[in-house]
N, C-alpha and C positions, 0 to 999 in steps of 0.2 A: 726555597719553596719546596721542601719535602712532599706536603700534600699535592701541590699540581705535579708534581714526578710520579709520584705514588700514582693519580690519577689518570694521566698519559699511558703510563705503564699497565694500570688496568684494562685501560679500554683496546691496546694493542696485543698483549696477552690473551686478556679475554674476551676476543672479539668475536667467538660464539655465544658467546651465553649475554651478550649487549646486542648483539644481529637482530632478534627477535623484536626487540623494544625501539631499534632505531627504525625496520620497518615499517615497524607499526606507525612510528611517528610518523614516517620521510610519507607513506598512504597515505594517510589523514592529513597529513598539509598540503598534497596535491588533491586529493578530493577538496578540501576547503577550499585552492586557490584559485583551480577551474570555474567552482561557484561562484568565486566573489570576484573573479574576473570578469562571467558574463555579467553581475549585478551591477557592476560601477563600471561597463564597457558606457564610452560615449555613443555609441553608434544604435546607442535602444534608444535615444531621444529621437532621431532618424524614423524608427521604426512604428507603425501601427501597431498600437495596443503595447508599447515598448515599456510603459511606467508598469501596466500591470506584472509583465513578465520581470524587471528587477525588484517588482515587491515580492514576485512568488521567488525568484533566485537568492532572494537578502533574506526571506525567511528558512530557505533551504542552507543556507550559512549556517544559520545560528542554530537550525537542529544537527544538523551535522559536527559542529562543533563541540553542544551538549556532547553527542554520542563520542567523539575524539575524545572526547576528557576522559568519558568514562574508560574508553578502550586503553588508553595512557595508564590511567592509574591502575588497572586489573594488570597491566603489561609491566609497569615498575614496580608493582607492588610483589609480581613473581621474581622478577629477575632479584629485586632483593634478598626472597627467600633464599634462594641461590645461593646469593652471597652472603649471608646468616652466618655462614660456619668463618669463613675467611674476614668479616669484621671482628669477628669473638677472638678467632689469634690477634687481631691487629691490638682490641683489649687488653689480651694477656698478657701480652709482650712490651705492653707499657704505652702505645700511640695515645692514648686516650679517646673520651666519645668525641671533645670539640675536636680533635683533630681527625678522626673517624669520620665527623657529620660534611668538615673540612674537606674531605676527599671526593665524599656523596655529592660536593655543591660543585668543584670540579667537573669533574664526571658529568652533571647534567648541563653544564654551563659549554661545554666539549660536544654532548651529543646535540645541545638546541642549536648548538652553531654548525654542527654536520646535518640534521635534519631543516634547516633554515636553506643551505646553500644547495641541497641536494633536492632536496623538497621544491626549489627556486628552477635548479634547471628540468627538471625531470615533468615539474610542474606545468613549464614551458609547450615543452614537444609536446608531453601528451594534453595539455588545453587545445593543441591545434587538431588531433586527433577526433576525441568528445566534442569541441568544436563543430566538427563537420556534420556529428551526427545531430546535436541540437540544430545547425541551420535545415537541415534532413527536416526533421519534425517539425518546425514552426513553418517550413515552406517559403525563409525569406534570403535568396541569393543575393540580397544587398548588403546585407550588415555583416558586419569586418569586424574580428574579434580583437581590440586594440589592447593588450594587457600594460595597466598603467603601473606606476610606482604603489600609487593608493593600495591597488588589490596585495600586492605584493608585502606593504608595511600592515596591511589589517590582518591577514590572518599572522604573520609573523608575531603582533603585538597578542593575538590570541593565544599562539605556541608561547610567550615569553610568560603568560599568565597560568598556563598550565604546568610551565615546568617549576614557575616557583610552588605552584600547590605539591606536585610532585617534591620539591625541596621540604615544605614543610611537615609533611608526611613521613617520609624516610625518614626527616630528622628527629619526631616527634619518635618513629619507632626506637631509633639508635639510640634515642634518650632514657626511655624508660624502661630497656632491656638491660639487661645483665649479662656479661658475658657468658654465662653458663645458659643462659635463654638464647643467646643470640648461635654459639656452638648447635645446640638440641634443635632449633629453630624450623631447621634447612629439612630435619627427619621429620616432620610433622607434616599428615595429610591436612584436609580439608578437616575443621570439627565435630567431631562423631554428630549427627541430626539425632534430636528425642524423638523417638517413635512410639507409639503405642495405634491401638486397635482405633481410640477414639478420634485423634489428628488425618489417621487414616483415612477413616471414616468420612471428616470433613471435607479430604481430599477427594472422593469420588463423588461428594456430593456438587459440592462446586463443580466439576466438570459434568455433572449430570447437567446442573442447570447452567453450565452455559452452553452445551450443546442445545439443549431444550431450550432457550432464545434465541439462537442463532437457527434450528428448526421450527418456530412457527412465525415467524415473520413471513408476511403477504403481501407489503408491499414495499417501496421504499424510504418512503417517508417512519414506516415502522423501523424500517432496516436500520436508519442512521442512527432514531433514538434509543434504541434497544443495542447498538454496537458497544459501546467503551461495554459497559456491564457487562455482554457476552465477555468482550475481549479481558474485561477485567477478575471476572469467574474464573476462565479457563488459565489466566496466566497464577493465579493463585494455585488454584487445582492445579497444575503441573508441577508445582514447588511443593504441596503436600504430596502428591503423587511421589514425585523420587525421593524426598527426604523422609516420609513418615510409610507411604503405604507399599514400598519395593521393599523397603527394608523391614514392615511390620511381617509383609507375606514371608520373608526368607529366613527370620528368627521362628515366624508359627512350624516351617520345612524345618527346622533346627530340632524342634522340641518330637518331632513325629520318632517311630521305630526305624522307618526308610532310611533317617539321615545316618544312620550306623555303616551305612552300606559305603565301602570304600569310593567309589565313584560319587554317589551322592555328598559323602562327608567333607570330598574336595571340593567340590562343584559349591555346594553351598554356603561351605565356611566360606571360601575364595569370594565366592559373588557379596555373600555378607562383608566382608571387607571392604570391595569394591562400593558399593554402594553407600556405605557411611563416610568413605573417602572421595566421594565424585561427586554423593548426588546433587548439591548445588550448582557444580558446576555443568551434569548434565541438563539441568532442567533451563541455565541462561542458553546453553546450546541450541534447545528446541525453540525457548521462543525467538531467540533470533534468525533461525530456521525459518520459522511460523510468521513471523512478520516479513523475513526477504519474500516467502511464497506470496502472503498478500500482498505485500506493495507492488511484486512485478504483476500478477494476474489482476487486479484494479489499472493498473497503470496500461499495461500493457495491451487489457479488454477495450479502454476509454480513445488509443489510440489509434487501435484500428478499428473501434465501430464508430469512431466521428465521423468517418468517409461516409459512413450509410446512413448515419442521423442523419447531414445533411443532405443526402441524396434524398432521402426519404422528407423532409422537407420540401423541397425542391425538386418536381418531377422533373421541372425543364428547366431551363439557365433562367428564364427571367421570370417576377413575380409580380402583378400588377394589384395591389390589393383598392379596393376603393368602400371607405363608411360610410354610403348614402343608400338611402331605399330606392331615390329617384328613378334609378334605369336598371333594367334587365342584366344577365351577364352577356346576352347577343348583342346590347348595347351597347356596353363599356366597351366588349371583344372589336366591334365594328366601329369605336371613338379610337381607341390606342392604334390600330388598324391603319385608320386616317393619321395620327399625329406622327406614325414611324415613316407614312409614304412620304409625309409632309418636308421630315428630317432627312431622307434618303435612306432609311435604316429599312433593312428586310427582317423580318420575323414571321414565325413558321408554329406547324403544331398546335396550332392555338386552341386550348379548351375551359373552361368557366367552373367554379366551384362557388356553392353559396354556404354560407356558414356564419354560425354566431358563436366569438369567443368570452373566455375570460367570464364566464360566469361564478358563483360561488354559492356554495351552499353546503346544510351540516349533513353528514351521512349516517343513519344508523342502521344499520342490521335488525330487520325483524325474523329470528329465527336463519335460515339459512336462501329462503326462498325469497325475502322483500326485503326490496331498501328503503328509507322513505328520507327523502330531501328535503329539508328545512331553512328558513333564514336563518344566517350566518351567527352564531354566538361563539363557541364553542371551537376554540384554532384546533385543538385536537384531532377531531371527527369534520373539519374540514374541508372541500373535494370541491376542485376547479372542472368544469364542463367546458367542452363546445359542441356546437351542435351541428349537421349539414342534413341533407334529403337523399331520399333512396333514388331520386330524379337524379340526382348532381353525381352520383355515382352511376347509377346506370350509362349515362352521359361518357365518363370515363371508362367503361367495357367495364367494369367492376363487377366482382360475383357474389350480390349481394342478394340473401332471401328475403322474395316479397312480403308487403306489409299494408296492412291496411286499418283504417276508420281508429281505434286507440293502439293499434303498436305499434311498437319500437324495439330497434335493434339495435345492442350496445356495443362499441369498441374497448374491450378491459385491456387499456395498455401495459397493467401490470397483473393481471392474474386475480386480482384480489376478490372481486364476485363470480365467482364463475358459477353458481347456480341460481344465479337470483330471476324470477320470474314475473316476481310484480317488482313495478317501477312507481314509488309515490313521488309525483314533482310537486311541491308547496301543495296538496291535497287533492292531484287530479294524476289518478291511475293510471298508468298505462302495462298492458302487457305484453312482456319480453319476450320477445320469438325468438332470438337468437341473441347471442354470446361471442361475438368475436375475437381474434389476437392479430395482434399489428402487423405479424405477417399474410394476412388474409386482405388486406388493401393495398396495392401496389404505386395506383397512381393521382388515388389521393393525395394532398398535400399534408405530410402529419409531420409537427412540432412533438417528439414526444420529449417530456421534464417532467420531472416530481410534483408540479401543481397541476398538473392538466392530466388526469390519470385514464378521461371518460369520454367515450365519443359519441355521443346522443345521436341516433340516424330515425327523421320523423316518415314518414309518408311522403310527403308533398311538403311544397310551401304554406300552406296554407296552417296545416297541421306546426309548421314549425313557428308560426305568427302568433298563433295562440299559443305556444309552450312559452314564449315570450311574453306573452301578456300574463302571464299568470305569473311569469318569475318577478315580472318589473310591480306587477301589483303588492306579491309578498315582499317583496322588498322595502316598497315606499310606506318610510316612518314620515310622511304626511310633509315630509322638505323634497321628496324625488327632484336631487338632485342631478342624478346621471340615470339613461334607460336606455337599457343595451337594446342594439337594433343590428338587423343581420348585417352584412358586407359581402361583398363579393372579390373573387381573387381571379383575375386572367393569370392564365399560364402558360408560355409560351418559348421558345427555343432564338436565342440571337448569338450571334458573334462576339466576342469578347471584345472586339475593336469598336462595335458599334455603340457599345452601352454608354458610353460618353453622352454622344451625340442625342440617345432616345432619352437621356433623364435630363439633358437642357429642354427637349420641345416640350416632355412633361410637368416641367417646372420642379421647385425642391418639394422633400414631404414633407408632411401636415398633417394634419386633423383628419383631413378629408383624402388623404392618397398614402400608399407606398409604395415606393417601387424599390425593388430589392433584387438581388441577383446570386444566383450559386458559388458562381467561382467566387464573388467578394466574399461572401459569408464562409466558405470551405477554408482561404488564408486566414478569415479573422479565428474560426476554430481552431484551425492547427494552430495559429500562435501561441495561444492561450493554453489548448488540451498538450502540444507539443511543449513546451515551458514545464507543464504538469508530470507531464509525462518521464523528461528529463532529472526530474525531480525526484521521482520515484525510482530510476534506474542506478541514478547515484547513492541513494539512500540503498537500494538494493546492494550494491558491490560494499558499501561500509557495515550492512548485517552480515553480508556473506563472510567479510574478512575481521570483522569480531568473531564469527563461530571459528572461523580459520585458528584464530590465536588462541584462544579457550582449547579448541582441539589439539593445536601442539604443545601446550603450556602440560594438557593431560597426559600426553603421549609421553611429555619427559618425565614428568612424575611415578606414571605408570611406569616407564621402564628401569628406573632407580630401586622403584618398591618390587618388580618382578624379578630383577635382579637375584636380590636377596631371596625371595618366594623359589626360585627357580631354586637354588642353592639348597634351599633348608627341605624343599619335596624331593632334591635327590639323593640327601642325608637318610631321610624315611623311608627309602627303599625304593623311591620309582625309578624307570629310566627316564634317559633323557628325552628319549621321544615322546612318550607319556607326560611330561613334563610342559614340553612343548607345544604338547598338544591342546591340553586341558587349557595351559592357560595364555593360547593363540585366540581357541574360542569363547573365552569371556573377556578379552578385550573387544575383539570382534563383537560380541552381544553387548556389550557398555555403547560403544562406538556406533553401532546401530539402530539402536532404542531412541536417538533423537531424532534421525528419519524416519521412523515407522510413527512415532507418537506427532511429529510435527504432519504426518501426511494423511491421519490419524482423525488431527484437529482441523484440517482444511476439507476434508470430507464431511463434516458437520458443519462446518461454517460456511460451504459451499453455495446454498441457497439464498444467505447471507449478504455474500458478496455478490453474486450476480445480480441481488434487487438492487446494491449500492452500485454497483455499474450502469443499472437501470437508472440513476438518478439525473445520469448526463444524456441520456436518450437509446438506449444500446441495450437492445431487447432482446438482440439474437441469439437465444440458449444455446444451439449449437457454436457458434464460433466461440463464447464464452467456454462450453467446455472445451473444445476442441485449446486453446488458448490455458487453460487450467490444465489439461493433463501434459501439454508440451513444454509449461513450465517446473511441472513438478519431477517427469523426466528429466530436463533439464539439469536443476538443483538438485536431484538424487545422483549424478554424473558426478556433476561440480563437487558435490558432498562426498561422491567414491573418492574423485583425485585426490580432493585432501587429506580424505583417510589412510589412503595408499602415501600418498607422498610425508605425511609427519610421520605413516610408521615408519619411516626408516631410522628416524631419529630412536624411535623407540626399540628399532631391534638392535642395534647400532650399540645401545645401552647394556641391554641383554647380557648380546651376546660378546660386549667385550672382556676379554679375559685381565 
């Protein structure tokens, strides 16, 4: 068995330049097996809300997976180049290509069974690690993370499908090359990019307009529809950007009198080089850059503004909501009152809000100044209301400006009208005194979501009876089948031991009651935003360590081609320090042009993401940015270390003699 000798022999010889590719592997299957160990843990049946969280985990598989493959094949497809020069002898010296491809099938049959069993244990320990931190996030110290056989043989049977694609790749290459291709192979950058003035062109247009989407977005329902296309502009724009319009501007440097000038004439032939040799692969750099920033500042925003959606929900632990007109809130307030003495349960704080939700209606802009609200056709220009009184706040010490005879003061939970002055509801005027934002109400009860973007605040009750009546008349196409009628919500403070006991005397809910409570609601969102979230942090470390590999895959290329560069500019008369210098600083400017441009795109896309943040109820602009700039500190870090830690590979190259 010549070829498994030959193959053994490769992989212990050259067990640098196969490092690269088995890490990458032995990452990627412990990122998969964490996943797909919480996914098919038995202990989510156990759990509240456990089905949803193995559907959001088994989807997180299979994108992660996607993105493995890809990371696999950019990872085998270098180390192959690599090995270009050393198949072309195996060629010429008579092996042949089957027994060539023979070697390649070895070799991956060798690393899936080193990344399988390493991948296996490593897998292990750090599941119990990330472990810790997903039960952290969902908030559930019950559930035991049991890692079964299942998880173990699913992503394995993944890895065993990837490296056949990997076999049939290599082999397809080593088929169709010729030795004298496969020799020359190994000295070939990236393929020159066609550049011209017009592609360029293109390239600055597209990112015009996808920063111009991702800048006028108002609200979040706009945010979500108008996202792929921003994201989808600007990831084009980036690839005309480095392939057409770096390389158009430094050939126009090329053609000027300046570039005679010995400084300049290095400087820009060099980066001309650089740039027809790199630019694809800087521009996968930025957006996997560009997507780690967003996935962790979504993810990360979502996670810690649930604590204050829900708070903001829920002024106090318990929520009594009741659908009847029949009684006052001092009523209901003094009925739950009686049923808690009744139960032995104490409850405290008690204050009353009246409110009518779930309304619907089409929104349009007149000019900048009126909106006028119509029955519902049109899902587009669609807008969810509820309503309450300037009473029910006052009630709650609320600092809200008075109001009288037709107006009304509006809650804009997301910004979207902030000047509008008249109010048309289905044909009956009112005018807007003020303009509120959600941090201007503390101890109201607010649900905010992407269908409820509006807080109608009437006068009185009275005033709010008629805004009803007019909505329930526009409405009814002559079946009025349902007519929304206010409700009222007790709000009050109990013990977590007690909540049992007060929702047997109040019976289950219905039609006509809810009773609901904070701390239930606070576990049921972390599970769910905690799941999400975990989702996104894993996905973040698999962008991070794509750009990781792209960046060392460059840095060895870079220091083979410098090499030579160094050589032939101290032939021409520089010194070595000059040498060194010049072209320190245009790896250094390669190497940092995808943090500047990825930090570039997240400052346009900024307001973007924070309405999509807005969608889970997370309004807080500061913690948002505060959360955005500590992440992109963060990945600017992450990004130094790596730059620092593969150059070593690259000077390592340089300067060996």
């Amino acid at each position: 068995m010549l070829s498994f000798k030959l193959a053994a022999q490769n992989l212990k010889k050259g067990l640098k330049s196969f490092a690269p590719f088995i890490v990458a592997s032995v990452t990627m299957f412990v990122l998969l097996f964490v996943t797909a160990a919480i996914a098919q843990s038995p202990s989510l049946e156990k759990m509240k809300g456990g089905a949803a969280v193995g559907q959001m985990m088994s989807f997180a598989m299979w994108i992660l997976a996607i993105f493995g493959g890809i990371i696999l094949i950019y990872s085998y497809r270098f180390l192959q180049l690599q090995r270009s020069r050393e198949f072309g002898l195996y060629d010429i010296l008579g092996l042949g290509k089957k027994k060539i491809a023979l070697v390649s099938f070895f070799e991956l049959v060798m690393s899936y069974i080193a990344t399988v069993i390493i991948g296996t244990i490593v897998g292990i320990a750090f599941s119990k690690f990330l472990f810790l931190i997903f039960i952290n996030m969902i908030g559930e110290s019950n559930f035991n993370l049991a890692i079964t056989p299942a998880s173990i043989l699913t992503v394995a049977a993944i890895f065993l499908l990837f490296f056949a694609l990997l076999l049939i790749i290599g082999t397809f290459i080593i088929w169709k090359s010729s030795s004298l291709d496969l020799l020359r192979e190994a000295s070939k950058g990236e393929k020159e990019p066609k550049s011209n003035i017009f592609m360029a062109l293109i390239g600055i247009v597209l990112l015009i307009v996808g920063y111009g989407l991702a800048l006028n977005v108002d609200n979040p329902v706009k945010a979500l529809s108008t996202f792929f296309l921003a994201v989808l502009a600007v990831i084009l724009g980036t690839y005309f950007f480095y392939i057409s319009f770096t390389v158009w501007y430094l050939k126009w440097r090329k053609k000027r009198n300046s570039y005679y000038k010995p400084q300049n004439f290095i400087t820009i032939s060099s980066m001309l080089y650089r740039m027809k040799a790199n630019a694809v692969g800087l521009a996968n750099i930025t957006i996997l850059l560009s997507m780690t920033l967003v996935t962790l500042v979504v993810t990360i925003g979502i996670f810690l503004g649930s604590t204050q959606t829900v708070e903001r929900a829920f002024p106090k632990e318990g929520q009594y909501t009741v659908y009847s007109q029949e009684k006052t809130g001092n009523q209901l307030a003094q009925d739950l009152q009686e049923k808690a003495d009744q139960a032995g349960v104490k409850i405290s704080n008690v204050t009353t809000a009246l409110s009518a939700d779930y309304l619907m209606g089409n929104g349009q802009k007149e000019g900048e100044k009126t909106l006028n609200i119509t029955p519902t056709g049109d899902q587009k220009t669609a807008i969810q209301f509820s309503m309450t009184t300037l009473q029910t706040l006052k009630n709650l010490d609320e600092n809200v400006a008075d109001i009288s005879g037709n107006q009304i003061n509006i809650l804009d939970y997301f910004g979207a009208y902030p000047k509008i002055k008249e109010f048309n509801w289905f044909g009956t005027k009112y005018e807007v005194k003020d303009i509120m934002a959600t941090q201007d109400l503390t101890k109201y009860p607010i649900m905010v979501n992407i269908t409820t973007p509006m807080l109608l605040i009437f006068p009185n009750d009275a005033a709010l009876h008629q805004a009803l009546e007019v909505y329930n008349k526009a409405n009814n196409d002559g079946e009025q089948a349902y007519q929304v009628s206010p409700s009222v919500t007790v709000n009050f403070d109990i013990a977590e031991k007690d909540q049992e006991r007060l929702t047997n005397a109040l019976g289950n809910n219905d039609g006509d009651h809810m009773l609901s409570f904070r701390s239930a609601e606070m576990k049921e969102v972390r599970t769910g935003i905690g799941a999400f979230v975990f989702i996104g942090l894993v996905l973040g470390i698999s962008f991070i360590l794509g750009a990781a590999l792209i960046i060392y895959y460059k840095q060895l290329s870079e220091g083979v081609q410098d090499k030579r560069s160094f050589k032939i500019l101290q032939e021409v008369g520089l010194s070595k320090e000059q040498v060194s210098k010049t072209i320190k600083s245009q790896v250094s400017m390669i190497f940092l042009l995808p943090i500047a441009m990825t930090i570039v795109h997240f400052s346009f896309a900024y307001i973007m993401i924070s309405k999509l943040i807005g969608i889970f109820g997370i309004m807080d602009s500061q913690l948002i940015l505060w959360i955005s700039l500590g992440t992109i500190a963060a990945l600017a870090f992450i990004y130094w270390l790596i730059y620092k830690g593969t150059s070593l590979v690259y000077y390592n190259i340089v300067e060996k003699k």
